[in-house]
Z-matrix of the N, CA and C atoms (Angstrom, degrees):
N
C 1 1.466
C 2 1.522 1 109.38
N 3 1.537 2 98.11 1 125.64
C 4 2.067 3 92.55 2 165.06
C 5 1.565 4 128.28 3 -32.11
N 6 0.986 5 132.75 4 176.00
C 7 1.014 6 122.87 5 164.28
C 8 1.862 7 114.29 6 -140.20
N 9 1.231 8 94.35 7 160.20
C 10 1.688 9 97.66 8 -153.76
C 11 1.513 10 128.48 9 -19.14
N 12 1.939 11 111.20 10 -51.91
C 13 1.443 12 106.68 11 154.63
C 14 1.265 13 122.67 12 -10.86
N 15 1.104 14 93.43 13 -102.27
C 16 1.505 15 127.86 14 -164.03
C 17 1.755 16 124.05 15 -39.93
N 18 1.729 17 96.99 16 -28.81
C 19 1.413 18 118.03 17 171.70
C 20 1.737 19 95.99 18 -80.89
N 21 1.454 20 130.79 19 -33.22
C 22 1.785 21 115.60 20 170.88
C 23 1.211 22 112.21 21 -73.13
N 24 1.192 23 121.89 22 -41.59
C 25 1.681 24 123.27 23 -178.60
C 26 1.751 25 88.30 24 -58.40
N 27 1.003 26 107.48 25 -77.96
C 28 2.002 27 84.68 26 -145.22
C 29 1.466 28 101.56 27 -60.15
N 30 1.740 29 120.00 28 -28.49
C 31 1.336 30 106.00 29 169.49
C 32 1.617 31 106.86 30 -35.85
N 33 1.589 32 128.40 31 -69.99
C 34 1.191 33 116.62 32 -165.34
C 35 1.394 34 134.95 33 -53.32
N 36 2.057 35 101.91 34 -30.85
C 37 1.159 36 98.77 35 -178.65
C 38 1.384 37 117.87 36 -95.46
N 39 1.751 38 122.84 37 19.73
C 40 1.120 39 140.57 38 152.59
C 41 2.074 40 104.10 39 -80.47
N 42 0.672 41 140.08 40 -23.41
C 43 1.281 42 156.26 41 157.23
C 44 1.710 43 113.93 42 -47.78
N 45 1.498 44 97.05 43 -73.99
C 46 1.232 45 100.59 44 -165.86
C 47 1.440 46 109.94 45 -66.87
N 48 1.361 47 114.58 46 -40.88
C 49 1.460 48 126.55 47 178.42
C 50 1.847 49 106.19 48 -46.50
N 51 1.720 50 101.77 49 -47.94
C 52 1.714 51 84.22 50 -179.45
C 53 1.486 52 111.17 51 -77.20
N 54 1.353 53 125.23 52 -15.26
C 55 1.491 54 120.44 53 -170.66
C 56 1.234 55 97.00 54 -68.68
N 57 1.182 56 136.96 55 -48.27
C 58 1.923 57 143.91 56 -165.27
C 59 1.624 58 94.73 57 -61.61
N 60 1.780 59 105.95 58 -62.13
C 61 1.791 60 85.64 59 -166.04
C 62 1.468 61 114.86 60 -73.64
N 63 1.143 62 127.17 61 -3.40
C 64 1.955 63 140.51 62 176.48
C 65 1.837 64 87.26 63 -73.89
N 66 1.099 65 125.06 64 -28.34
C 67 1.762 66 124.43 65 -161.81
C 68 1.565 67 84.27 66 -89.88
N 69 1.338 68 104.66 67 -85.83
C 70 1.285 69 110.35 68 -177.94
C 71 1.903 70 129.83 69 -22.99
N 72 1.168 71 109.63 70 -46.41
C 73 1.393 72 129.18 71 153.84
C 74 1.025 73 126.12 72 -31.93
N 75 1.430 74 108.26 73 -66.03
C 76 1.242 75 126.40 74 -159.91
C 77 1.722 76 90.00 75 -72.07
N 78 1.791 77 117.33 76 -54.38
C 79 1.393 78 117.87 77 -170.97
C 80 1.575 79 107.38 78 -52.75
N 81 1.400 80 127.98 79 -48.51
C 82 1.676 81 129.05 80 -175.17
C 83 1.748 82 85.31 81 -47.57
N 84 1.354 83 114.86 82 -52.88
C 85 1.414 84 101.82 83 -128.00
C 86 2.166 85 101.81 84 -81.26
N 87 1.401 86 105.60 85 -8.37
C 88 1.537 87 124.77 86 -171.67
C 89 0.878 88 98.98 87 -85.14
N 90 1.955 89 110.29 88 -71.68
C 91 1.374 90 104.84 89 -157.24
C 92 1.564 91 91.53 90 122.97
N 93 1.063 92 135.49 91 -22.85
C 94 1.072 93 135.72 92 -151.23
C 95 2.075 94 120.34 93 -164.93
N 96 1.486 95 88.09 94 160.29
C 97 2.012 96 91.87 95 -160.82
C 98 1.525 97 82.41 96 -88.44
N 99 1.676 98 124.61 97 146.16
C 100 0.962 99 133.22 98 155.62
C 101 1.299 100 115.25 99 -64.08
N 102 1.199 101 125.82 100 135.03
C 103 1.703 102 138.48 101 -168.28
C 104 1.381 103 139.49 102 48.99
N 105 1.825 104 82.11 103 25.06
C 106 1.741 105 110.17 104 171.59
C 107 1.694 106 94.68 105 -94.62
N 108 1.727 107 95.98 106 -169.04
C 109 1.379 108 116.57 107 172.95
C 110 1.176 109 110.56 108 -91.45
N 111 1.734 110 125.20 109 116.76
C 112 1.221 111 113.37 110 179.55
C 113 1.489 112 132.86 111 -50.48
N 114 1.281 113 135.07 112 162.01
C 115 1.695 114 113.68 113 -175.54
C 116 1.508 115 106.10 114 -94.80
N 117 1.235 116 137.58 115 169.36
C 118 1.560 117 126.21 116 -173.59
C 119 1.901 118 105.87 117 -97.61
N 120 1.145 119 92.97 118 125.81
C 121 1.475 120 129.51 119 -166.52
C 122 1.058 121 96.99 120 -71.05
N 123 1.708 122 126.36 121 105.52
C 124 1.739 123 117.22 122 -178.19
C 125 1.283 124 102.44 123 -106.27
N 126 1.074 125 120.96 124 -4.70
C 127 1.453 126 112.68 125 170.07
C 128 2.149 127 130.53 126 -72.77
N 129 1.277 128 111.76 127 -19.24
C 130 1.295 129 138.63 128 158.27
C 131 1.572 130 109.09 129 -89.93
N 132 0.776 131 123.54 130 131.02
C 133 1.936 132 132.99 131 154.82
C 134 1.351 133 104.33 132 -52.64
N 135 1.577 134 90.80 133 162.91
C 136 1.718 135 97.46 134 169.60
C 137 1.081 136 117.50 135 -96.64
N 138 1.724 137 129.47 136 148.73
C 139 1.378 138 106.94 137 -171.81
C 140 1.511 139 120.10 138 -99.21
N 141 1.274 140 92.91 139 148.81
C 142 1.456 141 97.44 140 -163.22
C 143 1.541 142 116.79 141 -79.23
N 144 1.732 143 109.56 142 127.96
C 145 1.543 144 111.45 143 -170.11
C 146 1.644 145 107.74 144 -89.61
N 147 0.964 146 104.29 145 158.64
C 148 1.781 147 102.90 146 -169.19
C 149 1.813 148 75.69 147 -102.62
């Protein structure tokens, strides 16, 4: 049997691996980096301010 190490390390790098493709996902699926600047959306108009 592993021993404790070795069972946190890959715990983490079982971790990090799902946090990246949940990021990644999310970026294909937006368009965009969470808590960046969004990019300007040319497919919608801009809306017009009175």
């Amino acid at each position: 049997m592993a021993d404790a190490s070795s069972l946190v390390v890959s715990f983490g790098l079982v971790t990090l691996l799902a946090g990246a493709l949940t990021f990644g996902a999310g970026v294909l699926r937006t368009g965009r980096v969470p808590g960046g600047a969004a990019p300007a959306n040319r497919d919608e108009p801009a809306p017009i301010r009175p």
